[in-house]
N, C-alpha and C positions, 0 to 999 in steps of 0.2 A: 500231685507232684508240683514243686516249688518251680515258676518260669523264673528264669534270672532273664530281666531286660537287659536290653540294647545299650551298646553305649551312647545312643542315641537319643536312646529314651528315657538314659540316667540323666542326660542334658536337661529334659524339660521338666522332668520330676523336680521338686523343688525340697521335698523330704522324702528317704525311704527308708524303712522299717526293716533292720535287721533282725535276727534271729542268731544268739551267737553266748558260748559258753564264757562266763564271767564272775569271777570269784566259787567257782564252784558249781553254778548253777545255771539253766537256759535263761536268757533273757532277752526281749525285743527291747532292742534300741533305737530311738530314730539318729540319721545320719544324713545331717544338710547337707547341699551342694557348695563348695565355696572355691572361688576362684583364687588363685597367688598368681602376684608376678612373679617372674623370673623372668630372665635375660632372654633365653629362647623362646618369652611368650608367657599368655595364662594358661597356668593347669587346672586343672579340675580339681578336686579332691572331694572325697566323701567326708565330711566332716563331725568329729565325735566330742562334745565337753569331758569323756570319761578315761580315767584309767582303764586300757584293756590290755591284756597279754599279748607282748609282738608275737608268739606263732598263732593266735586265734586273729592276729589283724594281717597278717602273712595268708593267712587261710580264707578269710572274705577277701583279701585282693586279688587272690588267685581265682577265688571263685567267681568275682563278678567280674573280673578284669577292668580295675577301676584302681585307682590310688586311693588308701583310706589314711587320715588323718585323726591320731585320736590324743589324746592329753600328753600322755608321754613318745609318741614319735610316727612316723611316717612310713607307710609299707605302700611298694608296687608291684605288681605280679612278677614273675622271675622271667629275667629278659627285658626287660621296660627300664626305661627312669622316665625324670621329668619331661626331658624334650620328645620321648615317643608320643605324649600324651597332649604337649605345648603344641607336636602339629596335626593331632587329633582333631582337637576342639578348633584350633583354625578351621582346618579341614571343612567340620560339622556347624563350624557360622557361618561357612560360603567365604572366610577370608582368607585365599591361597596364602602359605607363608612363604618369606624371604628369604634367601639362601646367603648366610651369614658371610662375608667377604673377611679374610683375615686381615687384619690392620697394618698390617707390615704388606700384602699385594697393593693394599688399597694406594697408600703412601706412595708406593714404587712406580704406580700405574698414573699417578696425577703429576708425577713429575716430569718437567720436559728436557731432556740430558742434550747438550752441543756438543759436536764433535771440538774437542780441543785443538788449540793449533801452535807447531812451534814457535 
């Protein structure tokens, strides 16, 4: 029986080796680890050079519960997007993330208002 690691231990793996139906037939494919920025942080992604079918990369995301990246587009297991996963890997480097302030409180909150007088 196939162990699906950790997302933990997706982290330190550096490559891992799919198994996944493609043009017709089974095939192991390796799939780096690659970090994106985005605004809420780095995400992880499994990363693929190849064309693959989004419901076969819909099907390994769900399975591993991991975000996979492959030539033509980007799948996360249902329920997730990026930021579920931006404060995963925080999380898992020990670097609590920030709680985004909206720019409009921030603005409101650094100004200092006089009472007016007639």
């Amino acid at each position: 029986m196939l162990q699906i690691p950790t997302f933990e231990r997706i982290l330190r793996m550096s490559v891992l080796k799919i198994r996944l139906k493609r043009s017709g037939m089974y095939q192991i494919i390796p799939f780096r680890l690659h970090l994106e920025d985005n605004p809420a942080g780095k995400v992880p992604y499994l990363k693929c050079e190849k064309i693959i079918d989004m419901p076969e990369l819909e099907r390994i995301a769900q399975e591993y519960s991991f975000p996979i990246w492959a030539k033509n587009g980007k799948a996360f297991p249902k329920g997730t997007g990026a930021h579920d996963f931006a404060q995963k890997y925080a999380e898992a480097m020990g670097k609590p993330q920030q709680q985004a302030q909206p720019a409009q409180q921030k603005a409101i909150s650094s100004q200092a208002f006089a009472p007016q007088s007639p």
